[in-house]
Backbone bond lengths (Angstrom), bond angles and torsions (degrees), N, CA, C in turn:
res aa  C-N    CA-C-N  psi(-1)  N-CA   C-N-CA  omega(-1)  CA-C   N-CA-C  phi
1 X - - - 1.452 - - 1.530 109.55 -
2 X 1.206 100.30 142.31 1.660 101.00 -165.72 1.344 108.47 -104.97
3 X 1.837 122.56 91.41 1.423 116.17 -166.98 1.896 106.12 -64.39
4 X 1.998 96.85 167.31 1.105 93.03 171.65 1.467 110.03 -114.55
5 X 1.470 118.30 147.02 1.535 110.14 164.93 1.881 116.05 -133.48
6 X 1.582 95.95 90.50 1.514 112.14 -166.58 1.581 104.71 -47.72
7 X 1.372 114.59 139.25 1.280 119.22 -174.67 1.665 104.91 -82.45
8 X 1.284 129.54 -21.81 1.268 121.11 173.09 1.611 117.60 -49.02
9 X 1.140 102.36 -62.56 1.499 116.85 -175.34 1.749 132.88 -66.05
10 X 1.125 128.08 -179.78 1.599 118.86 -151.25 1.772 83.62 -132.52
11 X 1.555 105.98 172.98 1.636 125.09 -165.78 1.372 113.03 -149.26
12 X 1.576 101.82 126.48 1.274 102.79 175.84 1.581 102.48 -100.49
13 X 1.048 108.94 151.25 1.798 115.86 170.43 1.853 106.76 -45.14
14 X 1.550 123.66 -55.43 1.146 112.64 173.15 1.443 125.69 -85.63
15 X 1.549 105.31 32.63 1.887 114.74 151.83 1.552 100.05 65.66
16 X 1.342 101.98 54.56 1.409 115.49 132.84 1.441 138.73 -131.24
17 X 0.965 124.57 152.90 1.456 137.18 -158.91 1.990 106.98 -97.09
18 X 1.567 99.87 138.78 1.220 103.45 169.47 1.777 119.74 -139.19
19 X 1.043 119.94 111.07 1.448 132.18 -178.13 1.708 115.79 -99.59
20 X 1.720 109.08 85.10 1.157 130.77 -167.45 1.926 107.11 -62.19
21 X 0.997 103.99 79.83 1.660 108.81 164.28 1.995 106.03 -81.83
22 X 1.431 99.62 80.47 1.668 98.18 158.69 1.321 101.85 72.12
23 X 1.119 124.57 -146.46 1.451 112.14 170.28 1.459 129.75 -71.60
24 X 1.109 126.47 1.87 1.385 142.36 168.45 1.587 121.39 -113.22
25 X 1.583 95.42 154.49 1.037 121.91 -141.65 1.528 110.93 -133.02
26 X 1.630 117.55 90.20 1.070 119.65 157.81 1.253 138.14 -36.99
27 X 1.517 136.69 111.34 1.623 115.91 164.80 1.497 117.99 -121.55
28 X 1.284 100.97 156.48 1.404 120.77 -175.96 1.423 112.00 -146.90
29 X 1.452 135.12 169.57 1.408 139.62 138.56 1.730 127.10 -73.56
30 X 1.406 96.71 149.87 1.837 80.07 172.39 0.994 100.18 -89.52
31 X 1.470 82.08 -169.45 1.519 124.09 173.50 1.308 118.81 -19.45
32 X 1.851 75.68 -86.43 1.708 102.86 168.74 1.639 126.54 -22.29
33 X 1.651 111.35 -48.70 1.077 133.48 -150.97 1.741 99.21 -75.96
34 X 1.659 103.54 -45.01 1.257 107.70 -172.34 1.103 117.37 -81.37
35 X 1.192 131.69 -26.57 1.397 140.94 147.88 1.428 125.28 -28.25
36 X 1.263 110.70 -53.12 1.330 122.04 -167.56 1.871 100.75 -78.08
37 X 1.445 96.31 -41.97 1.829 106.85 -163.23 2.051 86.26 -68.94
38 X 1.343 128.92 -23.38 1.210 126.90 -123.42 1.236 120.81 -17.67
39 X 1.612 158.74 -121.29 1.527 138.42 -102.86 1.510 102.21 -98.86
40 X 1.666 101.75 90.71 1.895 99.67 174.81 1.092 101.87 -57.48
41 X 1.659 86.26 146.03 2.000 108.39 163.21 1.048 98.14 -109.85
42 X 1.360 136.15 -43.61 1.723 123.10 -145.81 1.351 112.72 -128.59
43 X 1.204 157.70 -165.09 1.668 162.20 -9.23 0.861 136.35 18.80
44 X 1.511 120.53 132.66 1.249 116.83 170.26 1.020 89.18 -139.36
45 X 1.360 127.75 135.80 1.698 141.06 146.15 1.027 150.30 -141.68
46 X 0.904 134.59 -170.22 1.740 130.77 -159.18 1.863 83.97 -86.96
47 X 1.436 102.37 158.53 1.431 127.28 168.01 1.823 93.78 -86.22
48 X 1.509 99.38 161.58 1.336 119.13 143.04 1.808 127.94 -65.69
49 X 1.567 109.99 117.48 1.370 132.29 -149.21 1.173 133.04 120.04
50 X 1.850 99.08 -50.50 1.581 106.78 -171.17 1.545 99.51 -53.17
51 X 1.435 109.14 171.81 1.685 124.86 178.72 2.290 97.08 -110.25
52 X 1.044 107.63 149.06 1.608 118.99 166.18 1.427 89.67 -136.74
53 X 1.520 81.80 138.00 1.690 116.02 175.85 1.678 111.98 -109.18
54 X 1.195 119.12 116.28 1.684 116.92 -169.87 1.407 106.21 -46.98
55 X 1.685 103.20 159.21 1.332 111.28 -166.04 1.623 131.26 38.52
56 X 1.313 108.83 29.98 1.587 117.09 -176.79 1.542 91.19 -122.31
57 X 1.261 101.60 160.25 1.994 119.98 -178.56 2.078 99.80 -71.83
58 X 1.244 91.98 117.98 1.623 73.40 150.44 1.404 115.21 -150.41
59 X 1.290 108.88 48.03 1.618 122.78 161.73 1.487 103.99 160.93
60 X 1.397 101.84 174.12 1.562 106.61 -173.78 1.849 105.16 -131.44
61 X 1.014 92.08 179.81 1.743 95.28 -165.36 1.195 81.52 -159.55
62 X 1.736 101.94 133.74 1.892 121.58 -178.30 1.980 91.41 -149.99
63 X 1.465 69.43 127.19 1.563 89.36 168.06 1.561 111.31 -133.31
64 X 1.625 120.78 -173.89 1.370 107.09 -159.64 2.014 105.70 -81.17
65 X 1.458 110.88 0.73 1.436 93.67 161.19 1.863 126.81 -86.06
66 X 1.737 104.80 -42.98 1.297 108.01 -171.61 1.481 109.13 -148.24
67 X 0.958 127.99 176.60 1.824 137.95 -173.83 1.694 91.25 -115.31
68 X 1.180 133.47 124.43 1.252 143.19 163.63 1.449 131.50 -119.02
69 X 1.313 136.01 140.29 1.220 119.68 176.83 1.240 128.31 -95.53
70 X 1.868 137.02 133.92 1.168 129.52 -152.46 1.784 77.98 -99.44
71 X 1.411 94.71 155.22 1.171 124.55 -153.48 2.201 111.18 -126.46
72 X 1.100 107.58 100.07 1.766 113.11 -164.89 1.657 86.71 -50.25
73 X 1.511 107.90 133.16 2.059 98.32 162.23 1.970 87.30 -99.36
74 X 0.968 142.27 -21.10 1.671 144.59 175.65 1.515 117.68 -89.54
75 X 1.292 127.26 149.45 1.408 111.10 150.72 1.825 101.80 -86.60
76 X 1.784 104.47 178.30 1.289 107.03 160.32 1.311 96.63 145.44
77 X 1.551 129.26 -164.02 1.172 138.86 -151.69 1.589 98.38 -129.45
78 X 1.182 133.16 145.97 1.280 148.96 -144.65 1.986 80.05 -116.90
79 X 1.666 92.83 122.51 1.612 106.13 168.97 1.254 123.20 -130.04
80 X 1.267 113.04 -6.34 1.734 121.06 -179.70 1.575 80.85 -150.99
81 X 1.936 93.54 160.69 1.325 103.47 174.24 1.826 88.70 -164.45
82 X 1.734 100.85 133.50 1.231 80.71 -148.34 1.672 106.53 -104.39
83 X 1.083 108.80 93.55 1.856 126.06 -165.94 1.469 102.07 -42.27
84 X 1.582 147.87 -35.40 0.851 140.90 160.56 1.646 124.31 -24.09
85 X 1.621 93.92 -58.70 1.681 102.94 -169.57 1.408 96.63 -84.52
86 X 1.421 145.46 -19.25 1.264 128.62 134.89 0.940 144.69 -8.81
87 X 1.531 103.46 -81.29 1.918 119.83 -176.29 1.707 95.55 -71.56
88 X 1.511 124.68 -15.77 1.610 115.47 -156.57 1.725 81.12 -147.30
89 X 1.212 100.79 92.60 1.526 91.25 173.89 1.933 110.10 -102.43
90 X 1.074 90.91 2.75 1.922 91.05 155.07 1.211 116.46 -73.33
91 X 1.127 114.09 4.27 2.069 107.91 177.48 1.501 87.69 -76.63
92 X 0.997 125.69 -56.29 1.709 123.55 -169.45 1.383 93.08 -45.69
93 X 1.149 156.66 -39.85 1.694 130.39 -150.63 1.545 80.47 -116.47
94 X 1.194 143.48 4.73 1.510 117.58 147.89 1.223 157.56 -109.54
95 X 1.893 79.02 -3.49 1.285 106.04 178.94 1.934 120.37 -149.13
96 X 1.183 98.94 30.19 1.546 114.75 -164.70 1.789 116.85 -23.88
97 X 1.367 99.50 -37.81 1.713 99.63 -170.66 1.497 107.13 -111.19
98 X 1.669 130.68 30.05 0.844 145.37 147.69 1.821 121.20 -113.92
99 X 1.606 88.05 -102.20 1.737 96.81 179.66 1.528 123.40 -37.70
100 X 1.480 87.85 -48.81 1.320 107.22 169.72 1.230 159.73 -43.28
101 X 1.213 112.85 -20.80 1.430 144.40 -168.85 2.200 107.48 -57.19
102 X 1.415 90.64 151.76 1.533 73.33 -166.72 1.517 105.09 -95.63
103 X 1.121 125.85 -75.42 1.819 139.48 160.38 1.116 123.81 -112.63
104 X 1.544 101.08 159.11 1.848 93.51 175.96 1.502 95.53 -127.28
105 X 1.501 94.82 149.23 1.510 93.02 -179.62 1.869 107.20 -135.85
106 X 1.159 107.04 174.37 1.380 114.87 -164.14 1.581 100.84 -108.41
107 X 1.523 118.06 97.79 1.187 134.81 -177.18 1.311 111.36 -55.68
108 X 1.587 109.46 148.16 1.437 131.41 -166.85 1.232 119.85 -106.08
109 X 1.374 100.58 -33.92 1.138 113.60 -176.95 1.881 116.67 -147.79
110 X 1.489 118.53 79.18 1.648 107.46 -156.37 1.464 103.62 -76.64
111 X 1.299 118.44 23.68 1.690 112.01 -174.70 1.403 92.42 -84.14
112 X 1.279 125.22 -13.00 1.813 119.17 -170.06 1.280 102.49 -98.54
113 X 1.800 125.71 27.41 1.374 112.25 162.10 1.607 101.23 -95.28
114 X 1.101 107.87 11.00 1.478 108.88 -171.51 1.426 116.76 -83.25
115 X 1.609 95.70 -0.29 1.673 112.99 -156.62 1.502 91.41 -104.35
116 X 1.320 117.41 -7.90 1.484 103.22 -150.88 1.565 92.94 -112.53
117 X 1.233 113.92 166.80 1.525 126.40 -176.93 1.970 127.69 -84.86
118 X 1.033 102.50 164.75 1.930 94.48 -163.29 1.856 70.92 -95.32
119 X 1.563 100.87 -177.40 1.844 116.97 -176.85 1.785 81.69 -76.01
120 X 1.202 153.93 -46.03 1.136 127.95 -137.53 2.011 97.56 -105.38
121 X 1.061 107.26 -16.74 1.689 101.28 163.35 1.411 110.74 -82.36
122 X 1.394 119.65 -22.07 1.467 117.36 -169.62 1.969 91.00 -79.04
123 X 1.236 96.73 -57.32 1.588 97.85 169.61 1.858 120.30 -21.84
124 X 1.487 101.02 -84.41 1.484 103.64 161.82 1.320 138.07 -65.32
125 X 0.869 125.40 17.20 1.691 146.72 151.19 1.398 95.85 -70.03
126 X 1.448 123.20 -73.43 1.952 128.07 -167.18 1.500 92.36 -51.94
127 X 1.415 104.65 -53.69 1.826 107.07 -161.98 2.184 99.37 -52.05
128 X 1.245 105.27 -60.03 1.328 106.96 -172.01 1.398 127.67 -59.74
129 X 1.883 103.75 -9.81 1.670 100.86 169.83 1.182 97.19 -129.07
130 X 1.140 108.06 56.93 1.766 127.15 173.98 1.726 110.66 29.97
131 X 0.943 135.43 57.18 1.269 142.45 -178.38 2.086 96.64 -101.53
132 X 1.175 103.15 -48.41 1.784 94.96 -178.48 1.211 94.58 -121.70
């Protein structure tokens, strides 16, 4: 299977995705991520209001191999949450960097996208701990 890693978007080490609209901040999992978890069942996530603090848990994602925790790559305040991939959490394994997407939140601080990775370091990261 031939993963994708869109060059628009940014990478956290624990394989999530961020698509910077202005001061906000799309998230999702990749590819990679869904692949590995393959056939989600569940969501859990923050409401609209709550605050995420980078590199802290703020929901989990269980599919029929393991229960994992999604992981903020931003701080900021939770403004969309996207009930679709909720009630239908198979949009994530078909469409991760679209339909898929989990919340967007309104960044606190955007100096911590500086932390995060381009698609082609996130790329060689998998390659270098033999994951692809």
């Amino acid at each position: 299977m031939q993963l994708k890693f869109p060059e628009e978007l940014l990478y956290s080490p624990t394989h999530e995705w961020v698509r910077v609209e202005g001061n906000r901040a799309v998230i999702g999992i990749t590819d990679y991520a869904q692949s590995e978890l393959g056939d989600i069942t569940y969501l859990d996530l923050p409401k609209v209001g709550e605050t995420v603090e980078a590199g802290q848990p703020f929901g989990v994602i269980e599919s029929v191999k393991a229960d994992e925790e999604l992981f903020a790559p931003v701080s900021g305040t939770v403004v969309a949450v996207n009930q679709n991939a909720v009630e239908h959490p198979e949009v994530v394994n078909n469409d991760p960097y679209g339909e898929g997407w989990f919340i967007a939140i309104e960044m606190s601080n955007s100096d911590e996208l500086k932390t995060l990775m381009s698609a082609e370091q996130y790329r060689r990261m998998l390659e270098q701990e033999g994951r692809i």
